[in-house]
ChimeraX commands (.cxc) that place a marker at each C-alpha (Angstrom):
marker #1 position 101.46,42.78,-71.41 radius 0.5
marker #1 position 98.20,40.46,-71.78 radius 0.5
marker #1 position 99.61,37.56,-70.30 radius 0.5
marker #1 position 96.30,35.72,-71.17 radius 0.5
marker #1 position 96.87,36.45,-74.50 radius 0.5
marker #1 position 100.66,35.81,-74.45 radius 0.5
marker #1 position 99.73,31.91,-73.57 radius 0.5
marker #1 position 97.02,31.38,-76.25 radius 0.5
marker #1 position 100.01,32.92,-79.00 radius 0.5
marker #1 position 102.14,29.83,-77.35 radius 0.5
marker #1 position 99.03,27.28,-76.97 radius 0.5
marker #1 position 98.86,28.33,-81.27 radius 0.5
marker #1 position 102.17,27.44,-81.57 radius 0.5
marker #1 position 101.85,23.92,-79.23 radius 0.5
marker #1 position 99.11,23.05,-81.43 radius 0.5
marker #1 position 101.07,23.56,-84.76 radius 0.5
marker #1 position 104.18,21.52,-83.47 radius 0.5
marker #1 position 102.00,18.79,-82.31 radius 0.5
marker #1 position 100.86,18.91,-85.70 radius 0.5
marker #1 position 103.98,19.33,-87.61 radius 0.5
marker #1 position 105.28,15.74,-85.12 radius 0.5
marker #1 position 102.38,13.69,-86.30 radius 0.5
marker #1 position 102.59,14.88,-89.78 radius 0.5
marker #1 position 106.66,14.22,-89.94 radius 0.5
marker #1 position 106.48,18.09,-91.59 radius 0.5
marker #1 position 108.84,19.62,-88.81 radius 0.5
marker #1 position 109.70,22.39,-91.04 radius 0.5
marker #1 position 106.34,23.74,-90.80 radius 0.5
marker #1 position 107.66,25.60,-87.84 radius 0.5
marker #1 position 110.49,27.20,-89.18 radius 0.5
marker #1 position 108.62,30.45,-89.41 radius 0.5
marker #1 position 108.34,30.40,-85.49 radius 0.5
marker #1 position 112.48,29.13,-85.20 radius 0.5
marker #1 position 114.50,32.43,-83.91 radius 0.5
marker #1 position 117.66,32.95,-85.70 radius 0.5
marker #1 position 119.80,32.28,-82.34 radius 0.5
marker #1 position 117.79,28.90,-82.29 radius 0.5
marker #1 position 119.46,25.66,-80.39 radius 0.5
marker #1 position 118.15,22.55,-79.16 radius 0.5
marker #1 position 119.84,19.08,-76.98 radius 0.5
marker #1 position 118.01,16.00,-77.79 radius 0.5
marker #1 position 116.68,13.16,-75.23 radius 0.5
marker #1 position 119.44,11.50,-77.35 radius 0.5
marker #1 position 121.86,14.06,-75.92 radius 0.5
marker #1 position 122.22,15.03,-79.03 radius 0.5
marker #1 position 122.94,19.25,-79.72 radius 0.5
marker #1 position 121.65,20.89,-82.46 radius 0.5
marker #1 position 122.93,24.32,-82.99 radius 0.5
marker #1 position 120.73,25.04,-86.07 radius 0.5
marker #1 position 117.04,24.64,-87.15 radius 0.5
marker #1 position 118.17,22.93,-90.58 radius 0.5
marker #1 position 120.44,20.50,-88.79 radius 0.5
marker #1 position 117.70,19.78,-86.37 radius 0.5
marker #1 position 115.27,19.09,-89.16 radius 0.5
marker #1 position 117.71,17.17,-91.62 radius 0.5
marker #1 position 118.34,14.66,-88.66 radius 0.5
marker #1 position 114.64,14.60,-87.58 radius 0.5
marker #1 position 113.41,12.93,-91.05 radius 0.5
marker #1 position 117.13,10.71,-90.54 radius 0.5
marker #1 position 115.61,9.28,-87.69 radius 0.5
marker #1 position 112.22,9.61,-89.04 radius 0.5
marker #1 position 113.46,7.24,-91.73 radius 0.5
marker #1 position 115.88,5.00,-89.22 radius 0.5
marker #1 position 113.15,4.26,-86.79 radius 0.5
marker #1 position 109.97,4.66,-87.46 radius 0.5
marker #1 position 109.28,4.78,-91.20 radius 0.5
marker #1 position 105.58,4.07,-92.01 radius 0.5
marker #1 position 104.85,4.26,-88.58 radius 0.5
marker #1 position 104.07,7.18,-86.59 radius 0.5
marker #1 position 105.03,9.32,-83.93 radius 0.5
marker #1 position 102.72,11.77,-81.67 radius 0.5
marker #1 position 103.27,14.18,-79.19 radius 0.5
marker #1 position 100.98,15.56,-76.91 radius 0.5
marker #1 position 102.80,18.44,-74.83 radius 0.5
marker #1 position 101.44,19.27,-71.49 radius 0.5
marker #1 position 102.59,22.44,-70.40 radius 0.5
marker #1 position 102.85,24.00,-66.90 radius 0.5
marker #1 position 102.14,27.76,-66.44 radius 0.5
marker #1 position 104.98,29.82,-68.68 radius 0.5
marker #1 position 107.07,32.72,-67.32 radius 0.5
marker #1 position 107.08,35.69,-69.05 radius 0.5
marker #1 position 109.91,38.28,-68.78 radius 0.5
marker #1 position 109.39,40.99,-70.82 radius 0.5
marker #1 position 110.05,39.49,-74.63 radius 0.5
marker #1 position 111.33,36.38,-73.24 radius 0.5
marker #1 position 109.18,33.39,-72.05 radius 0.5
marker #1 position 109.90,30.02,-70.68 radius 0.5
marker #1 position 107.92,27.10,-71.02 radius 0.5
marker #1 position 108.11,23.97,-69.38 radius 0.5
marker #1 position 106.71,20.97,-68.96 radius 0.5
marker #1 position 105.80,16.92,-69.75 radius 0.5
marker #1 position 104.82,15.13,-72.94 radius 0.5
marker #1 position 103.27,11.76,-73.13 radius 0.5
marker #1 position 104.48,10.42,-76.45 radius 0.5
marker #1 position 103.97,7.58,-78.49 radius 0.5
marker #1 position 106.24,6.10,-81.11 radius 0.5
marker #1 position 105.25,3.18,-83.55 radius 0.5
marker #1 position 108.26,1.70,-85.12 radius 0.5
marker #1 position 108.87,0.20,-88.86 radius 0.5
marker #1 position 107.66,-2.96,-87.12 radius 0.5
marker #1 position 104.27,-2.02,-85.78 radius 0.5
marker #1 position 105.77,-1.85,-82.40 radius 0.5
marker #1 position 104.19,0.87,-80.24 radius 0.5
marker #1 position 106.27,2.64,-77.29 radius 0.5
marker #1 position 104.96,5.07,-75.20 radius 0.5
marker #1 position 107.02,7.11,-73.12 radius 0.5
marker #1 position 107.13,10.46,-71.86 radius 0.5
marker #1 position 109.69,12.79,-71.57 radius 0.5
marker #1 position 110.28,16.38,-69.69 radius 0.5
marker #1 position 110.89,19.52,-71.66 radius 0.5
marker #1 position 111.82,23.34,-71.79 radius 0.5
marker #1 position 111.52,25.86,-74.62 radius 0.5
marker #1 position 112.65,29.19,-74.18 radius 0.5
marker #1 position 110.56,31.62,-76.39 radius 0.5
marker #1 position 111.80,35.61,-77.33 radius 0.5
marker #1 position 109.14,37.71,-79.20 radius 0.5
marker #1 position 110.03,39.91,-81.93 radius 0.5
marker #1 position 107.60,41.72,-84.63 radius 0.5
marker #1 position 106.50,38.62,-86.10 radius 0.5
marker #1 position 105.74,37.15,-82.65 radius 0.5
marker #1 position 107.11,34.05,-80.55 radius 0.5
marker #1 position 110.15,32.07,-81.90 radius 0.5
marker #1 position 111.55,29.26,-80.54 radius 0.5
marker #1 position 115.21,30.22,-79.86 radius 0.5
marker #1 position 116.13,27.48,-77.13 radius 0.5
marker #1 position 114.71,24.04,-76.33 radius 0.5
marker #1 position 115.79,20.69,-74.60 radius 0.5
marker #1 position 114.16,17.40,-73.90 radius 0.5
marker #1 position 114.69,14.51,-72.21 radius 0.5
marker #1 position 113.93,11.25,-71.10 radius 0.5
marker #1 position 114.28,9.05,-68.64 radius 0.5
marker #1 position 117.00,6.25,-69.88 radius 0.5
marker #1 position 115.70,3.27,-67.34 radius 0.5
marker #1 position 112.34,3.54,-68.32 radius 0.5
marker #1 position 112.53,4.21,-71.96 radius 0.5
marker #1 position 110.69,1.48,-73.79 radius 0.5
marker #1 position 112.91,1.06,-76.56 radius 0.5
marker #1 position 116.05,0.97,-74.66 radius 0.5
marker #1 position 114.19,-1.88,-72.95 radius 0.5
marker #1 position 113.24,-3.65,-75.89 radius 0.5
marker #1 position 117.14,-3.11,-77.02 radius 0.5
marker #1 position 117.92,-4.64,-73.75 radius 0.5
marker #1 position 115.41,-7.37,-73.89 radius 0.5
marker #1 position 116.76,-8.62,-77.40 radius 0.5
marker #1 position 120.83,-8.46,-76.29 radius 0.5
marker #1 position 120.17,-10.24,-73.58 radius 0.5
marker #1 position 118.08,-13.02,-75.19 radius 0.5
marker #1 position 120.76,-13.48,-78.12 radius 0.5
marker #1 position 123.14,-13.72,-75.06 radius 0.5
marker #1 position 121.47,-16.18,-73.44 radius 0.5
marker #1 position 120.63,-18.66,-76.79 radius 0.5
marker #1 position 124.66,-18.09,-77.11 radius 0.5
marker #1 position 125.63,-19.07,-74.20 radius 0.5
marker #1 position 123.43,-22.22,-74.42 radius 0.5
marker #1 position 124.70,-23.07,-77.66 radius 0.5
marker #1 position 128.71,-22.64,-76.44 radius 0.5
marker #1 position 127.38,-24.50,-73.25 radius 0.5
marker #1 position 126.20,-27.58,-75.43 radius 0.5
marker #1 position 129.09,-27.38,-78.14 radius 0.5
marker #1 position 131.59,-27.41,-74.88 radius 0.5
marker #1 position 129.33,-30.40,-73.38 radius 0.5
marker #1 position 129.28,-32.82,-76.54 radius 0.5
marker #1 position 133.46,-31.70,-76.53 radius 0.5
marker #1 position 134.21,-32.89,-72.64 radius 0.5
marker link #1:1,2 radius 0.2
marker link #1:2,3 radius 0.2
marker link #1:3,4 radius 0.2
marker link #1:4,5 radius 0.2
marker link #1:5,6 radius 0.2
marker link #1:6,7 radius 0.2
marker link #1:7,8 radius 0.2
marker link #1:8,9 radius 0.2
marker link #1:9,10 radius 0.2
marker link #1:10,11 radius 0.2
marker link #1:11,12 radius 0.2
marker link #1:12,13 radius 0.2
marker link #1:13,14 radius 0.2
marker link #1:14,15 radius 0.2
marker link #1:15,16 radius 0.2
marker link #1:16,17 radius 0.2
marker link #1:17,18 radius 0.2
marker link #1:18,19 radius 0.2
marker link #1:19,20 radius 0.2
marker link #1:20,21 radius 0.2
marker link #1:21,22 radius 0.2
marker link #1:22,23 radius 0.2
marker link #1:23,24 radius 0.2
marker link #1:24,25 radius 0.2
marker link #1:25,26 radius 0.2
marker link #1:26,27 radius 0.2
marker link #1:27,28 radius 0.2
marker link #1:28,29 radius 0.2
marker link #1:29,30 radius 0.2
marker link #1:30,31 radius 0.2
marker link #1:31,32 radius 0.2
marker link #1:32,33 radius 0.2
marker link #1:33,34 radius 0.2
marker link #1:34,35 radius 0.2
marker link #1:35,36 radius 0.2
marker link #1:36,37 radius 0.2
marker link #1:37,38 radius 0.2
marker link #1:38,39 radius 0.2
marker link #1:39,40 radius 0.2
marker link #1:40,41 radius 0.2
marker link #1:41,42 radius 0.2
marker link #1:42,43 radius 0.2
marker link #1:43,44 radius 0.2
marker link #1:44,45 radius 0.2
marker link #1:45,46 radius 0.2
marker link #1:46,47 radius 0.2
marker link #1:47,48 radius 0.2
marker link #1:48,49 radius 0.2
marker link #1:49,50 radius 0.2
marker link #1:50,51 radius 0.2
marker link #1:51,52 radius 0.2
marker link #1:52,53 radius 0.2
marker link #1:53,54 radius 0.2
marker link #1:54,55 radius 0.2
marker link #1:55,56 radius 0.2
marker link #1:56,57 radius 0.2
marker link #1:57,58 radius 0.2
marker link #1:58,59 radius 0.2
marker link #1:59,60 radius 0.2
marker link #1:60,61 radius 0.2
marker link #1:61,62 radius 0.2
marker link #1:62,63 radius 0.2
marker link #1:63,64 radius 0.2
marker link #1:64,65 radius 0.2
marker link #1:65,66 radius 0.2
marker link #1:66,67 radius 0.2
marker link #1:67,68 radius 0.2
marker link #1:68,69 radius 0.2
marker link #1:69,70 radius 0.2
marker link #1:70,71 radius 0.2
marker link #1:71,72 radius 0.2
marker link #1:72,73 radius 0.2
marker link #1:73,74 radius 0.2
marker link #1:74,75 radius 0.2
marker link #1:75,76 radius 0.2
marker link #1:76,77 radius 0.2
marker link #1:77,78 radius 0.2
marker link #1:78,79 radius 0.2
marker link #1:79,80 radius 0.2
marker link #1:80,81 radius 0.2
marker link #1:81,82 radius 0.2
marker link #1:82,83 radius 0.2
marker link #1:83,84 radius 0.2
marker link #1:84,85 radius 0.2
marker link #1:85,86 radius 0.2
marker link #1:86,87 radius 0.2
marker link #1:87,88 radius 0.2
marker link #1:88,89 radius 0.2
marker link #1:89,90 radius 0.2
marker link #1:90,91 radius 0.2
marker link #1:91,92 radius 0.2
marker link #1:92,93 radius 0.2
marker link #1:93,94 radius 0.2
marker link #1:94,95 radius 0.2
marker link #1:95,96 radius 0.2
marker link #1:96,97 radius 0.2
marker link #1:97,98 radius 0.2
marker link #1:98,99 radius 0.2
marker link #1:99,100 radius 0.2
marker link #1:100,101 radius 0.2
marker link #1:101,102 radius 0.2
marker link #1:102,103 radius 0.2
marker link #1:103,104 radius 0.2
marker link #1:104,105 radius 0.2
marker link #1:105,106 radius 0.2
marker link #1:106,107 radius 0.2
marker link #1:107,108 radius 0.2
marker link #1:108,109 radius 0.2
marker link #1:109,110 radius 0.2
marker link #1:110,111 radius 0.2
marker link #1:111,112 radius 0.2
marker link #1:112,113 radius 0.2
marker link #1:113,114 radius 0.2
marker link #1:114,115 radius 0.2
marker link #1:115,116 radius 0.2
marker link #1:116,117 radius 0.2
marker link #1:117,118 radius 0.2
marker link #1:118,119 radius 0.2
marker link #1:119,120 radius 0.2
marker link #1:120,121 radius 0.2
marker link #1:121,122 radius 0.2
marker link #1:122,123 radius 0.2
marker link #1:123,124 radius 0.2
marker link #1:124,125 radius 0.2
marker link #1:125,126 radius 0.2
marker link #1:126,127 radius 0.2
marker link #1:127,128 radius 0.2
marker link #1:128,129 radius 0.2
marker link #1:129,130 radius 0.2
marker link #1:130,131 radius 0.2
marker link #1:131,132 radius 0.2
marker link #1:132,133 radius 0.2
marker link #1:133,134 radius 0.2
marker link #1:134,135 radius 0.2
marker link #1:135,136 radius 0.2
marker link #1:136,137 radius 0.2
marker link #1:137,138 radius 0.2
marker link #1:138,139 radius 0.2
marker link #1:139,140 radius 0.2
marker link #1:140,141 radius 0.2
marker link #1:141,142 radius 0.2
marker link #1:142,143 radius 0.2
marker link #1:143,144 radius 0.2
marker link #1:144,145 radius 0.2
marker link #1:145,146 radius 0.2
marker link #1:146,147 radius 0.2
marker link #1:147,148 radius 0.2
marker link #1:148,149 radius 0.2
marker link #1:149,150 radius 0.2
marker link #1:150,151 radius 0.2
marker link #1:151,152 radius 0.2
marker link #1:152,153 radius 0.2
marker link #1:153,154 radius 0.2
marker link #1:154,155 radius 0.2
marker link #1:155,156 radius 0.2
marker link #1:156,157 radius 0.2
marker link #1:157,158 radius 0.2
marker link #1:158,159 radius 0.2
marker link #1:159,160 radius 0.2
marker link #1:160,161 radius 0.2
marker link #1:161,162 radius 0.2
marker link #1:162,163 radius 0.2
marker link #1:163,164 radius 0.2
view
């Protein structure tokens, strides 16, 4: 096995998922999707399917970001390679702007576990995740909650004022 040549097959098929995020076309790599495929979310969300996974990507697509955009850049760490099965792993710096213009950037930790048949590498397991305390949209959740808290509690403050 060319290991050298292994990597640049999987660097190909980094480059085309990058692509396929930014362009919101993620079924532009169900050619490289084993049969077996399944994927968990950095929503914790488990996808047992390519076509599930890619009918709730454009659902979110649509939910959250809209017109926006979202990119991925993956930075990998050295892969494994055990005969026709390879494991990838590494970081991705992302960055998501929102129906509202709002950009988050975040980054997130991943694995994708690869098996090679005739047609080459195919995605047949993958997880990401994120970490929930510094995840700028969970902030900006949080922010907003505890804002309209805080106007709330002013205004039942005053209304129980004025009543005493």
């Amino acid at each position: 096995m060319d290991i050298e040549n292994e990597r640049e097959q999987l660097r190909e098929l980094q480059r085309k998922f990058e692509s396929a995020v930014l362009k919101n076309e993620i079924e532009q790599m169900k050619d490289n999707i084993h049969p077996d495929f399944s994927y968990v979310s950095f929503m914790d969300r488990s996808f047992s399917n390519f076509d599930s996974f890619s009918k709730r990507w454009k659902q979110t697509h649509s939910e959250m970001i809209g017109p926006g955009k979202f990119e991925v850049n993956l930075n990998p760490e050295p892969t494994f390679f055990y005969d026709d099965i390879a494991v990838a792993h590494g970081n991705s710096d992302n960055l998501l702007v929102d129906k509202k213009g709002r950009n988050f950037n975040f980054t997130s930790n991943w694995t994708v576990i690869f098996k090679k048949d005739d047609e080459g590498w195919k995605v047949i397991r993958a997880h990401n995740s994120t970490d929930p305390f510094s995840n700028p949209m969970l902030q900006k959740i949080f922010q907003i909650k505890t804002l309209i808290f805080c106007l709330l509690s002013l205004a039942v403050g005053i209304a129980l004022g004025l009543l005493l």
